[in-house]
N, C-alpha and C positions, 0 to 999 in steps of 0.2 A: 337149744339150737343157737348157736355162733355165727357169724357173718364175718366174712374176709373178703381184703381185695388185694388182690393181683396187679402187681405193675409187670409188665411186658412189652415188647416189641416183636415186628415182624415181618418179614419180605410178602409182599402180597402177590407177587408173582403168578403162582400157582393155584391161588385161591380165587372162591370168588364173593368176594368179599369178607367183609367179617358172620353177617348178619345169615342165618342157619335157612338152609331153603332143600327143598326137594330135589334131588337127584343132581347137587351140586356140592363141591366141597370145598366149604367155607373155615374159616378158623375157628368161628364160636362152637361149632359140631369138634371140629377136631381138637380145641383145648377141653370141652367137658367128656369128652372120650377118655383122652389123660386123667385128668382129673378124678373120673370114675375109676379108674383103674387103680389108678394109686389109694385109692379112701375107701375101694370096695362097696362103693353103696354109686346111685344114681346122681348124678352133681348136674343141676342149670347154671349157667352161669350165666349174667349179663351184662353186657359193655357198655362202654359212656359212649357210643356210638354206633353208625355204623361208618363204613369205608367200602366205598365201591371194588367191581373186581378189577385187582391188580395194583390196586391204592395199596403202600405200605404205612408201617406205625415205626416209627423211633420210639415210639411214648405212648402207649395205651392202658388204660384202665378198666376192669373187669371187678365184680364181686358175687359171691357163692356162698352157701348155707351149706354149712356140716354139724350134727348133731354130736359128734366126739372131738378132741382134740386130733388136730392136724397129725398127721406121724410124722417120726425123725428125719432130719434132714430132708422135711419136703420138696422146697426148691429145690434142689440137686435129683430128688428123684421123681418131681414131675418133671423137669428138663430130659432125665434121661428115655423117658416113655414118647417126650412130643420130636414133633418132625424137627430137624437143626434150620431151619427155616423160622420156627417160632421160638424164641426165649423168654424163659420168666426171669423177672431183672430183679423184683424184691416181692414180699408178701405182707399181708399187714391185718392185724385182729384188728375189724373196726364199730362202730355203734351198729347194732340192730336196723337202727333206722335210715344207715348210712345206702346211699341211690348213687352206684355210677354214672349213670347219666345225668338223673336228675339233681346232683351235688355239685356238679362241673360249675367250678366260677366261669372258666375259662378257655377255651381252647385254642392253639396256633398252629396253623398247617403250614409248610415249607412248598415251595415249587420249585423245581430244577431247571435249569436249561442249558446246554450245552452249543458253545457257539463254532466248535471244530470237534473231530472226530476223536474220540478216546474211548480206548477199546474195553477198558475196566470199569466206567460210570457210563455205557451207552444203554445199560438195561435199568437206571434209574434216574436216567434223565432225559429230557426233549431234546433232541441235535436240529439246532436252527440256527441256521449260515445269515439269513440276512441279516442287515443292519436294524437295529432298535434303538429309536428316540427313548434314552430312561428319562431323560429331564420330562417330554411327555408322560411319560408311560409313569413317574412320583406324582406326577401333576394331578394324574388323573384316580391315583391312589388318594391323594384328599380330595375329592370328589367324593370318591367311595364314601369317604368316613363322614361325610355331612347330611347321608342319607341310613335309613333304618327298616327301607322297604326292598326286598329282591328278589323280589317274582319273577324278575325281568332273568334271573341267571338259577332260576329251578327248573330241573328235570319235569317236562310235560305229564300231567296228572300225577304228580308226586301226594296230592291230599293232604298236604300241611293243612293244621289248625292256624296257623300264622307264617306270616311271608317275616316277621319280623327279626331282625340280627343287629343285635350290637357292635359294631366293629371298632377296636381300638387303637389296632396298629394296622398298617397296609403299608409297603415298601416293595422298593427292589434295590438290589447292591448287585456287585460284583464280586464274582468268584473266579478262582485259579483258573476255572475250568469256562467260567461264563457268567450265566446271569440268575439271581437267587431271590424270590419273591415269597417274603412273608406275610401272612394274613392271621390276625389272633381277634374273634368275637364269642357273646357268649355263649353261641349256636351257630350252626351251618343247614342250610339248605342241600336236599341231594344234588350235587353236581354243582353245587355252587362255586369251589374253587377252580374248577376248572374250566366252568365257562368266563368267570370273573379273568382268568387268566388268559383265556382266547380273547375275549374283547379289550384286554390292555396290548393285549401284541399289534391287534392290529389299531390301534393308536399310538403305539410304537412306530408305525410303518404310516401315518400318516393318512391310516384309511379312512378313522374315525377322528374327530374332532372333538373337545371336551364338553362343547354346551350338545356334543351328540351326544356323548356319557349321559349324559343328565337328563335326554328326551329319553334314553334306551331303559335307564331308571325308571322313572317315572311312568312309563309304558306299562309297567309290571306284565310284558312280551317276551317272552324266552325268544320267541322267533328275531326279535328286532335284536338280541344281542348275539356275541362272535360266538365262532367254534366252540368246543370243547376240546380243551388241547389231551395228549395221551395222560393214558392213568399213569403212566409208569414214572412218572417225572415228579409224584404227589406223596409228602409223607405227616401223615401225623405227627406235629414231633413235640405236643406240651400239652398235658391237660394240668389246670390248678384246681385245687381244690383246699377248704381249712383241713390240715391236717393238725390239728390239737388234738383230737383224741384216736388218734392210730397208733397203734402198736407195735412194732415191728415182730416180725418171727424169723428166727433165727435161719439163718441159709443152710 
């Protein structure tokens, strides 16, 4: 038996989520579909996460057990079996013992927001006309980074074993289009980017104040923190991992 991972991306649009559930259609159901077809035998596959519905991935990792060598030209012809919404972007023979999820150094999520109407990024980002304080709104990004507990911005009865997240970068910049909020730790809480990003808006807007960041922290009160801004605005877009002993397989 072999083990391989999958590097991939994907519009999340239409799915819901990545993570495989009952009488819904997620990615991970619809890449071992592919999968199975092209290998003829039954294929589990499992991700270095999950992603809520409608959260996309620029940059996702997956890996699956095959008892034969891959067939020819596999990337080309599991792409042509999956929906054009999901692509496989490389493949790679890796150790036995190698854990998508659990090998993740690292992960970086991107967040959108669009500050005027544009008719071609409106399905993958926030459209929000008012004014935002960034100089608040970085301020309160180191904030962020001087704590390691975030109960306060987890999805109600989510049942982590741990509230705990390392986070190394928090920003916001400007783009063409608006404003661009990166987040990179060595875990994620369910919903955690997205309520992290509702409760910078509205300290953006001067609702919240920074020693409130810091009581809403410390609270570990999902209630006591902001919105949840839309999924559609949220993209996976970097998982690290050592790669010294991956292999590449040819496309």
């Amino acid at each position: 038996m072999s083990r391989y991972a999958l590097e991939l991306s994907y519009d999340g649009t239409q799915y819901h989520g990545w993570q495989m559930q009952d009488n819904a259609v997620t990615v991970q159901e619809t890449l071992a579909i592919g999968l199975s077809t092209i290998l003829r035998s039954e294929i589990a596959i499992t991700g270095c996460g999950r992603t809520d519905t409608g959260v996309h991935a620029s940059h996702f990792v997956a890996h699956f057990d095959h008892d034969q060598e891959l067939v020819p030209n596999f990337i080309h012809r599991l792409n042509g079996v999956l929906p054009d919404d999901i692509g496989i972007l490389n493949a790679f023979a890796v150790p036995n013992d190698f854990n998508a999820r659990f090998d993740a150094k690292s992960r970086t999520y991107v967040y959108h927001i669009l500050t005027h109407r544009h008719p071609f990024k409106r399905a993958y980002a926030y459209l929000y006309h008012r004014h935002l304080d960034m100089e608040a709104m970085n301020s309160a990004c180191k904030v962020l980074m001087q704590y390691e507990e975030f109960g306060a911005f987890c999805k109600s009865n989510a049942q982590n074993k741990t509230n705990r997240c390392l986070i190394t970068e928090s920003s916001w910049s400007k783009t063409a289009y608006g404003l661009e909020f990166r987040i990179t730790a060595d875990r994620f809480l369910r919903n955690m980017v997205r309520a992290i990003v509702g409760t910078l808006i509205e300290i953006g807007e001067n609702k919240i104040e920074l020693d409130g960041l810091e009581r809403i922290i410390e609270s570990q009160n999902r209630q006591q923190a902001g919105y949840s801004v839309p999924a559609k605005g949220l993209f996976l877009h970097r998982i690290e991992y050592d790669r010294s002993n991956w292999k590449p397989i040819e496309k």
